[in-house]
C-alpha atoms as a printed R data frame, in Angstrom:
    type eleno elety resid chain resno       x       y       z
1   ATOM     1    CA   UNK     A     1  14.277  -4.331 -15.332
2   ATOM     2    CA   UNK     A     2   9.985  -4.741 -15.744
3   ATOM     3    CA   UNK     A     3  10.183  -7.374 -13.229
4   ATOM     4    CA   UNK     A     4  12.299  -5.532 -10.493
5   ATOM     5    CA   UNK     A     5   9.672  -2.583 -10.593
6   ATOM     6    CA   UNK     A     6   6.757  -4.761 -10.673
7   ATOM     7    CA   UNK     A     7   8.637  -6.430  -7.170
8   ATOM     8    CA   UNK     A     8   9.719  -2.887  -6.051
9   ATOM     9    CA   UNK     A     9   5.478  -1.927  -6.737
10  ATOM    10    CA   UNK     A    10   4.295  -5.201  -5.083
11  ATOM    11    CA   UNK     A    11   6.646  -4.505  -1.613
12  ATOM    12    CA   UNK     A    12   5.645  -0.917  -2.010
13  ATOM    13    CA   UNK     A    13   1.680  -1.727  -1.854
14  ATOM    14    CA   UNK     A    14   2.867  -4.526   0.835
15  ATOM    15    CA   UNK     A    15   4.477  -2.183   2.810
16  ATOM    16    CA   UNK     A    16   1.445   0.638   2.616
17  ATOM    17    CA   UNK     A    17  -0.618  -1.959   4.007
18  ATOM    18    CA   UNK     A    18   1.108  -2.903   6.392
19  ATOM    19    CA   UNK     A    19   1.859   0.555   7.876
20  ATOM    20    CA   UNK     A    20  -2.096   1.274   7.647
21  ATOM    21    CA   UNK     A    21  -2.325  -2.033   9.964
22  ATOM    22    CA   UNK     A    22   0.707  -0.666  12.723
23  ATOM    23    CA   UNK     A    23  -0.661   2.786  12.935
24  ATOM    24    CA   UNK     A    24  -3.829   0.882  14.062
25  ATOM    25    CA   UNK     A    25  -1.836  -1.237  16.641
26  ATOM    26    CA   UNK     A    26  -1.583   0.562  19.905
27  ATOM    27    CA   UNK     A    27   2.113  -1.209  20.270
28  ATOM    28    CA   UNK     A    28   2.977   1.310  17.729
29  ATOM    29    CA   UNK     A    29   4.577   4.907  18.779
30  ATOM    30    CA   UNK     A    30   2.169   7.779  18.632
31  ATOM    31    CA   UNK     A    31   4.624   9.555  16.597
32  ATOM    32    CA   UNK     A    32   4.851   6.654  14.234
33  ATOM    33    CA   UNK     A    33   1.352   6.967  13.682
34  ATOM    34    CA   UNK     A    34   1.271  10.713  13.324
35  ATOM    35    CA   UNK     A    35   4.583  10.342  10.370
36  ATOM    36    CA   UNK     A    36   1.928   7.925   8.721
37  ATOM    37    CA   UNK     A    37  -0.885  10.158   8.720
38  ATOM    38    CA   UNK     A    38   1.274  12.777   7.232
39  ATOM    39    CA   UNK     A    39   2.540  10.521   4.957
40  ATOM    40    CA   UNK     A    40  -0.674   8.971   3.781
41  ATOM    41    CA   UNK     A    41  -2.616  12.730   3.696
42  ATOM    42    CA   UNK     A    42   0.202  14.354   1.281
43  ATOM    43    CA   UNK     A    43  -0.199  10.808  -0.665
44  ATOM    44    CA   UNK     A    44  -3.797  11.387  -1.354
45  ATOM    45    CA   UNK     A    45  -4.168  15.155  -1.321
46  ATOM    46    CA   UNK     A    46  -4.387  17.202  -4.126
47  ATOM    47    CA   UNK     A    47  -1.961  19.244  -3.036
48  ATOM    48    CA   UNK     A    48   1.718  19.075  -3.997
49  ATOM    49    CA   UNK     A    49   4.668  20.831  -3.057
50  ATOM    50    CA   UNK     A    50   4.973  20.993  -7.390
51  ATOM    51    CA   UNK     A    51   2.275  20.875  -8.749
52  ATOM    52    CA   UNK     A    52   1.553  17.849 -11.558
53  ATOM    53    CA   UNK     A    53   0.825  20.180 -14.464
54  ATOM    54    CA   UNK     A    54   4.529  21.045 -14.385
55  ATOM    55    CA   UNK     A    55   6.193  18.361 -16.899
56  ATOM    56    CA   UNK     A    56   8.525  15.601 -14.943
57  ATOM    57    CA   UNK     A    57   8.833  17.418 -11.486
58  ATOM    58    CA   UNK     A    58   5.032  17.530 -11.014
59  ATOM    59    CA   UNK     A    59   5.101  13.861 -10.579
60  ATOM    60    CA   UNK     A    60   8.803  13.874  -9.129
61  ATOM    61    CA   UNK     A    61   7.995  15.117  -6.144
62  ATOM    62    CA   UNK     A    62   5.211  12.530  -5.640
63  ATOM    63    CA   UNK     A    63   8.015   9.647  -6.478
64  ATOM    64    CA   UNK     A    64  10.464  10.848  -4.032
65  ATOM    65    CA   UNK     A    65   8.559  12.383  -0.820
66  ATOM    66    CA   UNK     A    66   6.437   9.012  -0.797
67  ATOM    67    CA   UNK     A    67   8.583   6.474  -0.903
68  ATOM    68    CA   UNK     A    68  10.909   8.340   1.677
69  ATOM    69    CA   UNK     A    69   8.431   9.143   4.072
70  ATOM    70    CA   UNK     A    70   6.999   5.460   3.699
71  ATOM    71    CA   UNK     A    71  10.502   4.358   5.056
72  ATOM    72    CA   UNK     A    72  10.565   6.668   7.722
73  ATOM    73    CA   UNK     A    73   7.817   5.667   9.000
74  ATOM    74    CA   UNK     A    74   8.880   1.593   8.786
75  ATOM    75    CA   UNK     A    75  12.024   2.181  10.648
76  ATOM    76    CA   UNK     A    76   9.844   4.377  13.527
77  ATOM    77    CA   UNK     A    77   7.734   1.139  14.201
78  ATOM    78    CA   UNK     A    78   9.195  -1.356  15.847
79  ATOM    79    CA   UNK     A    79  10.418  -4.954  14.432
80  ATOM    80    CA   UNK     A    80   8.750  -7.032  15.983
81  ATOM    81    CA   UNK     A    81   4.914  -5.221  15.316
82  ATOM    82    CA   UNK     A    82   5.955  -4.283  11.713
83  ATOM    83    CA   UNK     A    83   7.189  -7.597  10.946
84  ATOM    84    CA   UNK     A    84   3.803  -9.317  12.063
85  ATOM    85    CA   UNK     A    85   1.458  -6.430   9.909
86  ATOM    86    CA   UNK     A    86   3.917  -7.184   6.918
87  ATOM    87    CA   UNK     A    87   2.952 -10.649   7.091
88  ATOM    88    CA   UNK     A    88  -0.998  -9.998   7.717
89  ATOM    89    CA   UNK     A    89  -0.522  -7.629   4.192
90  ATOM    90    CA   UNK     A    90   1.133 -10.205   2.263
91  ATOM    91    CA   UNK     A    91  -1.756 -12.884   3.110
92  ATOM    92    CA   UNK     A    92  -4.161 -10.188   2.110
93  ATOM    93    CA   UNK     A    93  -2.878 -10.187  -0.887
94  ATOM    94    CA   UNK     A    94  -3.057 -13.358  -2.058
95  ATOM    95    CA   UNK     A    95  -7.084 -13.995  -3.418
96  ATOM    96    CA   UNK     A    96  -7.910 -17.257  -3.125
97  ATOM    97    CA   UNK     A    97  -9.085 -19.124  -6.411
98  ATOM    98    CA   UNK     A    98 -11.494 -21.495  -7.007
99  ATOM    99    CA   UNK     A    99 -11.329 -22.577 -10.727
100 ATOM   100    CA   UNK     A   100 -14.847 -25.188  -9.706
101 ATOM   101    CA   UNK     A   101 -16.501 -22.154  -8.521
102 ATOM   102    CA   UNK     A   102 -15.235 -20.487 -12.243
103 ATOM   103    CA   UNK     A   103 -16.569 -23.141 -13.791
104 ATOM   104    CA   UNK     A   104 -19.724 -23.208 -11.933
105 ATOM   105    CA   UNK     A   105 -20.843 -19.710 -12.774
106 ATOM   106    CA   UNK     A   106 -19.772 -19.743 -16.398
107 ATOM   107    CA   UNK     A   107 -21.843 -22.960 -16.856
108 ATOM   108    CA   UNK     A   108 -24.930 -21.742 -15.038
109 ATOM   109    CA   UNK     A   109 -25.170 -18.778 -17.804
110 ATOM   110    CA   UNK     A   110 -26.771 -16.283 -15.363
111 ATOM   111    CA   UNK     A   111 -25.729 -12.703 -14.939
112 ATOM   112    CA   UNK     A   112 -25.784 -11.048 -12.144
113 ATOM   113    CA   UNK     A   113 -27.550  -8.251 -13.259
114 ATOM   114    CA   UNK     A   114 -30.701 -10.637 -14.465
């Protein structure tokens, strides 16, 4: 169950990105990028339609609308576009590690704030 909703998060924060990425691509539908702006204001305003003080449905609302309009918006933009800002948002998500570079700076003994 913990590892289906940490993949379920994961393609969720994919799939934000990605939709950030087609509502900057002009082969996206205006009103595709308007549903997005919507979606993404009510996201980060602090204004709900319940608001959060109220136990369970404060956050319920934020756990339903989101995800919903989220998918809404995916199946406005077309296949081919989202398929290629999917991938772009998975390969930002991968950091790139360098364990010699680790090494490097924990051996040199500096801070950055010296």
């Amino acid at each position: 169950m913990n590892g289906k909703l940490k993949d379920w998060a994961r393609t969720i924060k994919r799939d934000v990105h990605a939709i950030y990425l087609a509502a900057r691509d002009p082969r996206t539908p205006w009103y595709a990028k308007a549903l997005a702006l919507c979606v993404a204001g009510y996201a980060l305003s602090p204004i709900d339609l319940i608001p959060d003080f109220i136990p369970v449905l404060g956050y319920l609302d934020d756990a339903i609308i989101v995800p919903l309009g989220i998918l809404a918006v995916i199946k406005m933009i077309p296949p081919e576009v989202l398929a290629e800002h999917r991938a772009a948002a998975a390969l930002a998500g991968v950091r790139p590690v360098s364990g010699t570079a680790a090494v490097v700076i924990v051996a040199s003994g500096s801070h950055p704030l010296d």
